[in-house]
C-alpha positions as CSV (number, residue, x, y, z in Angstrom):
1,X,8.9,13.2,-3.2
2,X,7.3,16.7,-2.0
3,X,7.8,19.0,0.9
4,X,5.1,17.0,2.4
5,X,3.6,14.4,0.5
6,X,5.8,11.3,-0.1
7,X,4.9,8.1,-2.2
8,X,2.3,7.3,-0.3
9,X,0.6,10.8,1.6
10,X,1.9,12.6,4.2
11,X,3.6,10.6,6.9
12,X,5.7,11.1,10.4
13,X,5.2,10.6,14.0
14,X,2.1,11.8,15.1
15,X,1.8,14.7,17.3
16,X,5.2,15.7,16.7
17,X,6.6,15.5,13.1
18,X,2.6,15.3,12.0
19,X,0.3,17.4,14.5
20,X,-3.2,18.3,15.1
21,X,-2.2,22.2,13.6
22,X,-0.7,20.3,10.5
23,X,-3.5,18.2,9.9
24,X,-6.5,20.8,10.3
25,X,-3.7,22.8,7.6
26,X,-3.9,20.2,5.2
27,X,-8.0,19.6,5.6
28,X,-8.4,23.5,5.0
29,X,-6.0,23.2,1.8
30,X,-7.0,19.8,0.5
31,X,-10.7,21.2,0.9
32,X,-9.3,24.9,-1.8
33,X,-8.0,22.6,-3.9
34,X,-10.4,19.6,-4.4
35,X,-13.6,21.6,-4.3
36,X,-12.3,24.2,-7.2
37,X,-15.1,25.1,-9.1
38,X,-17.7,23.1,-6.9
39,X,-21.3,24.9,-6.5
40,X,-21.8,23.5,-3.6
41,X,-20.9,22.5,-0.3
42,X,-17.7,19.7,-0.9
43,X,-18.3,16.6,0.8
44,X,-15.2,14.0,2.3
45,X,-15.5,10.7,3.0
46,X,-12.9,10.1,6.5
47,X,-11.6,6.9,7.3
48,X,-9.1,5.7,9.7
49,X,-6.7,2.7,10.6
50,X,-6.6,1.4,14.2
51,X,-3.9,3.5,15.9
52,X,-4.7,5.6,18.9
53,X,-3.5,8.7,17.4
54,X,-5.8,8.3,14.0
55,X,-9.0,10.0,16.6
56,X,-6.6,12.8,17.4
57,X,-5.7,13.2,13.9
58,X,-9.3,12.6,11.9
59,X,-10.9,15.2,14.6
60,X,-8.3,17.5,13.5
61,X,-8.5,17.1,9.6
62,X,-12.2,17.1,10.0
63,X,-11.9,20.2,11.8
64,X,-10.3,22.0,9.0
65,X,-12.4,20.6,6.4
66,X,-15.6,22.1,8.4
67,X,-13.9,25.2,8.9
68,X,-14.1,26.2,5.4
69,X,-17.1,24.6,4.4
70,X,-16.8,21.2,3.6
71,X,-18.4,18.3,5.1
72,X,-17.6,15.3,6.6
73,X,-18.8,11.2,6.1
74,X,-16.8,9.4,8.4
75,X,-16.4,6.1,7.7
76,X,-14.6,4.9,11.3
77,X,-12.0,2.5,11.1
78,X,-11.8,0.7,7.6
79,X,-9.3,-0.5,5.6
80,X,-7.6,2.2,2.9
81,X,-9.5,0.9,-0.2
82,X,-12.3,0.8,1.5
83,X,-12.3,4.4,1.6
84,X,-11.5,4.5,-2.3
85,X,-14.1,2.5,-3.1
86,X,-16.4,4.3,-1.0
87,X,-15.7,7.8,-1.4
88,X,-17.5,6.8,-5.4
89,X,-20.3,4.8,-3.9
90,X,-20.6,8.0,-1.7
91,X,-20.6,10.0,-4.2
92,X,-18.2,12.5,-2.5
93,X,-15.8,14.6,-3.8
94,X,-13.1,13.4,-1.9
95,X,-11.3,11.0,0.3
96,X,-8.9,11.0,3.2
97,X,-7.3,7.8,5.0
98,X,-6.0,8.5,8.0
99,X,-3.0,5.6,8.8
100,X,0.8,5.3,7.8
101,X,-0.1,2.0,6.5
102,X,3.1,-0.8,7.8
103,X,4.5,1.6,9.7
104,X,4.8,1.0,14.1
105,X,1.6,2.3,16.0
106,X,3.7,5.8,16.6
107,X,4.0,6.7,13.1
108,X,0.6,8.4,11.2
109,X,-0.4,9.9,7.9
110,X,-2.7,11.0,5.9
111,X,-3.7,9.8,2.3
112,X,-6.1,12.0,-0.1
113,X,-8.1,10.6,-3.2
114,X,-10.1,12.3,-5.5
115,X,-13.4,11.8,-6.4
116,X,-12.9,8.9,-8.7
117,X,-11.1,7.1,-5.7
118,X,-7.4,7.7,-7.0
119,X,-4.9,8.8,-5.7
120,X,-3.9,12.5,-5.8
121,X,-1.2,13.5,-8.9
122,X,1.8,15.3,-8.2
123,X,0.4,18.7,-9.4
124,X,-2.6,18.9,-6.9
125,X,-0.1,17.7,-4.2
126,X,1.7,20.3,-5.2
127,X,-0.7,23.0,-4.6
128,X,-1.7,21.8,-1.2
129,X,2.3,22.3,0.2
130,X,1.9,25.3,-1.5
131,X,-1.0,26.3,0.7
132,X,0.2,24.8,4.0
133,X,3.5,25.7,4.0
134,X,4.2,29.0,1.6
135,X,0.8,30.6,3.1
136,X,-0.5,30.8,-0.8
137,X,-4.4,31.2,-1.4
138,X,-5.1,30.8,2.1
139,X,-8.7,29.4,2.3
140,X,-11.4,31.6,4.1
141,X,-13.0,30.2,7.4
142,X,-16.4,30.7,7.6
143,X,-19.0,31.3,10.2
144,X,-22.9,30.6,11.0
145,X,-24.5,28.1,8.6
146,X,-21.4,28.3,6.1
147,X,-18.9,25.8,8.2
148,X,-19.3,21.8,7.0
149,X,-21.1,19.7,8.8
150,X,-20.5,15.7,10.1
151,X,-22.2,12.7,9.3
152,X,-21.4,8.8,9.9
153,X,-21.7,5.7,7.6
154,X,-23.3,3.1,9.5
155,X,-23.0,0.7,6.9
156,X,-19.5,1.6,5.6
157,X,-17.7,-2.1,6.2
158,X,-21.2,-3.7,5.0
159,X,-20.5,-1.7,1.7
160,X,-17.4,-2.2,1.1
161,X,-17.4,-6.3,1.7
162,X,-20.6,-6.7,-0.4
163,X,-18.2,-5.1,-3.1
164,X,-15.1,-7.7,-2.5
165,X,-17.8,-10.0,-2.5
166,X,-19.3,-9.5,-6.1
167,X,-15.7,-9.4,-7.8
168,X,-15.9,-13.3,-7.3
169,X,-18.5,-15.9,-8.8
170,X,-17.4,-18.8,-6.6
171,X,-17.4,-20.0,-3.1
172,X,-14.6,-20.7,-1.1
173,X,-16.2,-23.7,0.8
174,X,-14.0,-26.2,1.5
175,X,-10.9,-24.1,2.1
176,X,-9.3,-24.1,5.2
177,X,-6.9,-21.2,6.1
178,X,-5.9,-18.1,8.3
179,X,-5.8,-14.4,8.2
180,X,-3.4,-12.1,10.1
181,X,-5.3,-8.8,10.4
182,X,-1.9,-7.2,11.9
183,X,-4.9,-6.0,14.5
184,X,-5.5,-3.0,11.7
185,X,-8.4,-1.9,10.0
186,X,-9.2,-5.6,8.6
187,X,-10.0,-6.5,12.2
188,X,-13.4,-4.5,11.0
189,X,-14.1,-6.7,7.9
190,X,-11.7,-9.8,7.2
191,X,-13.6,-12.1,9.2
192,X,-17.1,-11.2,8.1
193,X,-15.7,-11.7,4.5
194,X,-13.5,-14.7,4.7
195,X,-16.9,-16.3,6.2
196,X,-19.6,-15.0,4.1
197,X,-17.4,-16.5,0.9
198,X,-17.3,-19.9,2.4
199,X,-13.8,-20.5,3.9
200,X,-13.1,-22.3,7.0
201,X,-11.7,-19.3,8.9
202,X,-8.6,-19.0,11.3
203,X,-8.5,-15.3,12.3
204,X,-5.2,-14.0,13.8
205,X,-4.1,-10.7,15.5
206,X,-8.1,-9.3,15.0
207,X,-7.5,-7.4,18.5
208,X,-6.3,-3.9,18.6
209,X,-5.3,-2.1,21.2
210,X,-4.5,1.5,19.4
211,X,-0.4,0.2,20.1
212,X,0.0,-3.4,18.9
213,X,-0.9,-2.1,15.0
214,X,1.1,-3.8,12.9
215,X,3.8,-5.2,16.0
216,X,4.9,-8.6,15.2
217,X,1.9,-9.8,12.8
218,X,1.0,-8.5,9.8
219,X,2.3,-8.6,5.9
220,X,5.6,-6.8,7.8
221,X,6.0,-10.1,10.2
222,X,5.0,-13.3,8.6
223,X,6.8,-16.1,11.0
224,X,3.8,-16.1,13.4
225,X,1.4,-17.1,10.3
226,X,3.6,-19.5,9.0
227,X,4.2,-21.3,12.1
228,X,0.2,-21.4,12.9
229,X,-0.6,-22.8,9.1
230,X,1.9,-26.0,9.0
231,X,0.9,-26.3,12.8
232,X,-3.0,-26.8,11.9
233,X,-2.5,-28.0,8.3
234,X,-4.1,-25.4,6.4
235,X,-4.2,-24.7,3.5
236,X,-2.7,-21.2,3.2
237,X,-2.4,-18.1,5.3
238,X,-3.1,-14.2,4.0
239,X,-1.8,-11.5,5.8
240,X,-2.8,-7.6,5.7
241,X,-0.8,-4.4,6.9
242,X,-1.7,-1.9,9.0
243,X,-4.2,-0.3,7.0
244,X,-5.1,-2.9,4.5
245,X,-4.1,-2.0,1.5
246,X,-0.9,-4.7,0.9
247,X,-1.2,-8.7,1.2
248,X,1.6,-11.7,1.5
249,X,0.6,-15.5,1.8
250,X,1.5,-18.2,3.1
251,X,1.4,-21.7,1.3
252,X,0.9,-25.2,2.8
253,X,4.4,-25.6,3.6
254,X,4.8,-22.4,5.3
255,X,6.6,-20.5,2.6
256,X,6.7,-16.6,2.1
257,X,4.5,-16.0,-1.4
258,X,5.0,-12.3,-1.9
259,X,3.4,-9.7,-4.5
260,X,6.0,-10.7,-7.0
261,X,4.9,-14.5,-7.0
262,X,0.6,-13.6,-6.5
263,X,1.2,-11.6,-9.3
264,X,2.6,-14.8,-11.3
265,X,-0.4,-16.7,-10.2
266,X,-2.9,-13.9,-11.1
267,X,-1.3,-12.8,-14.2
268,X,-1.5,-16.7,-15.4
269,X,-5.3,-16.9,-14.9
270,X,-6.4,-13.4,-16.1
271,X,-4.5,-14.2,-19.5
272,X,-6.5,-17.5,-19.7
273,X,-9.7,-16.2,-19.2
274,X,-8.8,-13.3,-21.6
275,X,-8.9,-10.3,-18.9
276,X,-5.3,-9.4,-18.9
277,X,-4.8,-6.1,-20.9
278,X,-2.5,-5.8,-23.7
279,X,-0.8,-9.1,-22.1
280,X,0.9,-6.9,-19.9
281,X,1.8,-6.9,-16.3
282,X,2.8,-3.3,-14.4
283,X,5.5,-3.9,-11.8
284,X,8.5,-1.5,-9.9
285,X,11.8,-1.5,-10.2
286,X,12.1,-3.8,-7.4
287,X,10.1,-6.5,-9.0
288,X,12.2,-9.8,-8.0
289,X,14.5,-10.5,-11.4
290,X,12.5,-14.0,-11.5
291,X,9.5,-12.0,-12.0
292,X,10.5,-10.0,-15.6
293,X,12.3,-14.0,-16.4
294,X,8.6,-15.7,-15.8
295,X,6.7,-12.8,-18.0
296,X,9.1,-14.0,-20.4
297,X,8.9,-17.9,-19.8
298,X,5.2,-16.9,-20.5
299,X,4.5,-14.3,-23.2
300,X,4.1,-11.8,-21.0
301,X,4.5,-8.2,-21.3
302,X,6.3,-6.6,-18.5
303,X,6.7,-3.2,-17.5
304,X,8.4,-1.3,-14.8
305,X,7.5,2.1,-13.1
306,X,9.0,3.7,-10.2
307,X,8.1,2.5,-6.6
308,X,4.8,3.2,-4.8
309,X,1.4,1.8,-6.2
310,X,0.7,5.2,-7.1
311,X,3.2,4.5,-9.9
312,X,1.8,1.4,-11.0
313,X,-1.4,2.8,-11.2
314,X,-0.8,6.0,-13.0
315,X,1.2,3.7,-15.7
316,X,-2.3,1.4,-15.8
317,X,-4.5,4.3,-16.6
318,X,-2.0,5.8,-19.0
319,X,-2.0,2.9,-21.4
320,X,-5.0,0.8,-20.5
321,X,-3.1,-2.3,-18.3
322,X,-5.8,-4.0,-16.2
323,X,-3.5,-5.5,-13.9
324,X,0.0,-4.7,-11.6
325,X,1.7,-4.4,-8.2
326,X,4.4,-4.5,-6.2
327,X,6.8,-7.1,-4.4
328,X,5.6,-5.7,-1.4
329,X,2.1,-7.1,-1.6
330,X,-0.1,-3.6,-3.4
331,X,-1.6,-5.4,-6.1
332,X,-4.5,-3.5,-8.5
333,X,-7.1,-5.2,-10.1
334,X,-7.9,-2.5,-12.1
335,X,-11.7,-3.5,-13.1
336,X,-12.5,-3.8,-9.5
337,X,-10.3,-1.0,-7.5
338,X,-8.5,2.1,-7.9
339,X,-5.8,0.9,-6.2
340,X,-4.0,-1.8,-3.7
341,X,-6.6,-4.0,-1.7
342,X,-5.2,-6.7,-0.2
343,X,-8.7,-8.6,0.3
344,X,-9.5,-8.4,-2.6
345,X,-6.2,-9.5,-3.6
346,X,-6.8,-12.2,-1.0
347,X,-10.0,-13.0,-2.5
348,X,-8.8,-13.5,-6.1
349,X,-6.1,-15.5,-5.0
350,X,-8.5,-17.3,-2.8
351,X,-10.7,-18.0,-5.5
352,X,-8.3,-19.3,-8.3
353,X,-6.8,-21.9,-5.4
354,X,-10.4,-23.1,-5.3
355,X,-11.1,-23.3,-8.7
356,X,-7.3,-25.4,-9.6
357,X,-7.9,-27.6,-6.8
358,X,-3.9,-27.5,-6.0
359,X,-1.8,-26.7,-3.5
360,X,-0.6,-22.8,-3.2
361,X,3.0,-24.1,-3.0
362,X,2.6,-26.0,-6.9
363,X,0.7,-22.8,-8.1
364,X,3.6,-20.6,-7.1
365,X,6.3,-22.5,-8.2
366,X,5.1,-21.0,-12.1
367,X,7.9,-18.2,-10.7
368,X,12.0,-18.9,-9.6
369,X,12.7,-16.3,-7.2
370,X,16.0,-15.1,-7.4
371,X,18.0,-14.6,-4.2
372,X,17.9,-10.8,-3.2
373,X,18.9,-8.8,0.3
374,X,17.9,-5.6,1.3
375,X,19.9,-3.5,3.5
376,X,17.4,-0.6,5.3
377,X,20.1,2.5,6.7
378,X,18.0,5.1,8.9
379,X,19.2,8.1,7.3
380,X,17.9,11.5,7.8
381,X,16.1,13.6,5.8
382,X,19.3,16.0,4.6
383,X,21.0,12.5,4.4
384,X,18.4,11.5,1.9
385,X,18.7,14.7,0.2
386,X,22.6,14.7,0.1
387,X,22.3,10.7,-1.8
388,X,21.4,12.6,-4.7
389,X,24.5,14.5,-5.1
390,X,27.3,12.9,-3.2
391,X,29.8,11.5,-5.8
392,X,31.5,8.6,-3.3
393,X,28.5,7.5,-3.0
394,X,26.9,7.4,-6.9
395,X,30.7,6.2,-7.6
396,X,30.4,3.1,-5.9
397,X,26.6,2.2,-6.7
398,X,28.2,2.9,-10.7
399,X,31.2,0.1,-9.1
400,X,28.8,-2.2,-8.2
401,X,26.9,-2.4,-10.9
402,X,29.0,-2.8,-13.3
403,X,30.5,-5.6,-11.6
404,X,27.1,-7.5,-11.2
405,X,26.9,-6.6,-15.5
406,X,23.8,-8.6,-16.8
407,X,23.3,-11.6,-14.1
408,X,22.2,-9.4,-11.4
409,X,20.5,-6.1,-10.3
410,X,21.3,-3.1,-7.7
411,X,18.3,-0.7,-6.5
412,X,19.1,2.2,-4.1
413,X,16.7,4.3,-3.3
414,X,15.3,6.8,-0.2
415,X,12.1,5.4,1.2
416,X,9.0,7.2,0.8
417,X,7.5,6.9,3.3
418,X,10.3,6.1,6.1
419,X,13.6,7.9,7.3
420,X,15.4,5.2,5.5
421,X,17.8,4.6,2.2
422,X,17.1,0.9,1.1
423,X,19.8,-1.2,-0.8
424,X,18.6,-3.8,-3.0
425,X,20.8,-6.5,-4.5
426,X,20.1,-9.3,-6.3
427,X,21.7,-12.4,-8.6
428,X,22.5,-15.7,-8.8
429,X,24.8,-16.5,-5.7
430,X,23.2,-15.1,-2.1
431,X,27.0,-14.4,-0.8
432,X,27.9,-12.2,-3.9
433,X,25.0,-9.7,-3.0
434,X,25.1,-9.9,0.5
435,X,28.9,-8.7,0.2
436,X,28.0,-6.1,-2.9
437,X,25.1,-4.7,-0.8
438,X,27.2,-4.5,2.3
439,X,29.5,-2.1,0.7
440,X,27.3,0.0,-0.5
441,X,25.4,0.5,2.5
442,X,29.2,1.0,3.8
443,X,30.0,4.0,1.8
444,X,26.5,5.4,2.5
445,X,26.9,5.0,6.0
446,X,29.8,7.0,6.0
447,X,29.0,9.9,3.6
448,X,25.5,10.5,5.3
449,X,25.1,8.8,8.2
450,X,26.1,11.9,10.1
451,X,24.0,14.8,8.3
């Protein structure tokens, strides 16, 4: 992680830990860094989630990017990879998503692509916390005809579902299911979509408020979506986040199918039609253990990177994979997007249901999840820091592991994106990592709960 930028962009509560002086700071740098050695006037693509503070923060960023000569597309409220997509479509030279994604309605961020709608590397992130925080190559602000003007896509959800739209060949008539838009920014396009490809549409949580983002719906909060499919007898549910970018399922029986087990599904069908890379599937360390145990039930290739899709992605491009994700529900299709989408994860899914003609709950059981807890710790920022260093702590994560040897797995990590230290632990028997992840989260507690 940065001095700004975590896994996933810049994040925090909005007008506090991220203001409107921040924001205009990072559209001035982003606008330095990403226009280098452009002859003209750079252009952004802006794009925003459903939260009431993503107006506040877009008019800010905006602000900075037109104050040194860059202008502005804004694309209004849209999912995340809709903004990727378009920003190529476009033809801009950048992208920025304002949203912090599953976070509650008071957090924010901002997310910046590049031209060729991927995420930004560590070294250009780098130079913009070098330019907003250590004062470095401060950007000029112009005057007269030199500052960036604004313009608006009218047609920005149009384009980017007649995209998700061409990546399948088959309808989706006959299908019967519901979508949790976790009243974010696929309140814009899931229904339009969902109904154009055919399906029999149940929309859920398509009604935001600028507050409700996210709050008891979405990929974060799946009971509601479960109850309504085995209540109507559907045939599956999908659920988004916040911003769009992640998506979970539910089967017929009201089951949780996360990232781990679409990617099973997925992985299955692109190696059959000959469109899985290398055989190889890109997940994170905290890909379920059943996961890396099907790959190998199936002559798969599996490889892990750290965690963020950022990750997953960067690993893809490096050696030509076509396909990964994470547990939490970013999957890439590589030969459509440039990274997470959860419709069009949604709609691949979608489609291969269709085309098997059996139930979600059969296709999914290709993968045995194995039991795993997580244990989320809100630690501060010095807290997360001092994890690095803190012996008691590393001593007893080094304890535990070596007692689970071989038949399970212990993850600790500080979030991303979050004021949080998560403890992952997984293996055979549920009470044995239940009671190894308890005392780790014990000792961290302790040590750094206080800092």
């Amino acid at each position: 992680m940065g001095r700004l930028f975590g896994t996933d962009g810049v994040r925090g509560i909005a007008n506090t830990e991220l203001s409107c002086e921040r924001a205009m700071e990072i559209g001035r740098a982003a606008a330095s860094v990403l226009s280098d050695g452009c002859r003209r006037k750079p252009v952004f693509v802006i794009g925003s989630d459903t939260r009431a503070s993503s107006e506040m923060l877009g008019s800010a960023i905006t602000a900075g990017l037109c104050s040194v000569g860059a202008d502005v597309i804004q694309l209004g409220v849209i999912p995340t990879p809709a903004v990727a997509y378009l920003v190529v479509k476009y033809k801009a030279d950048a992208a920025i998503m304002i949203s912090a994604s599953h976070n509650p309605a008071e957090f924010n961020g901002i997310k910046i692509f590049n031209g060729d709608g991927y995420k930004l590397p560590d070294m250009l992130e780098e130079k913009i916390e070098a330019i907003v925080l250590d004062k470095t190559d401060t950007p000029t602000l112009l005057t007269g005809g030199g500052v960036g003007r604004v313009s608006y896509a009218a047609d920005a959800a149009k384009d980017y579902i007649r995209h998700i739209k061409s990546t399948v060949h088959y309808s989706l008539e006959g299908l019967n299911i519901a979508v949790d838009c976790a009243n974010g920014a696929a309140s814009t396009t899931a229904k339009t979509l969902f109904t154009e490809l055919g399906a029999t549409v149940h929309i859920l949580n398509d009604a935001p408020d600028g507050v409700n983002i996210n709050r008891d719906c979405g990929s974060t909060h799946l009971e509601g979506l479960a109850k309504y499919v085995v209540d109507n007898k559907l045939d599956c549910g999908v659920a988004f986040d916040g911003d769009a970018d992640r998506c979970l399922c539910i089967d017929e029986k009201g089951n949780e199918i996360d990232g781990d087990m679409i990617m099973a599904i997925c992985s299955l069908d692109l190696k059959k039609r000959g469109k899985l890379n290398k055989n190889t599937v890109v997940g994170t360390i905290m890909s379920n253990l059943g996961f890396s145990k099907f790959c190998e039930a199936n002559d798969l290739h599996f490889t892990a990177t750290k965690v963020g899709d950022r990750y997953v992605l960067e690993e893809m491009l490096l050696e030509d994979y076509s396909f990964g994700g994470e547990q939490s529900g970013h999957i890439i299709f590589k030969d459509f997007s440039t990274t997470g989408d959860g419709q069009l994860t949604a709609t691949q899914l979608l489609c291969h249901l269709k085309c098997e003609q059996k139930p979600l709950s059969e296709l999914a059981s290709v993968m045995t999840k194995y039991p795993q807890t997580t244990i989320n710790l809100k630690i501060s920022a010095a807290g997360k820091i001092a994890f690095y260093t803190d012996k008691e702590v590393n001593d007893k994560i080094k304890e535990i592991k070596e007692k689970l040897g071989k038949s399970g797995r212990l993850v600790v990590r500080p979030s991303g994106t979050e004021p949080l230290i998560r403890v992952m632990v997984e293996g055979m028997e549920l009470a044995e990592i239940t009671s190894a992840a308890q005392e780790v989260a014990d000792v961290i507690v302790e040590r750094l709960g206080n800092k």
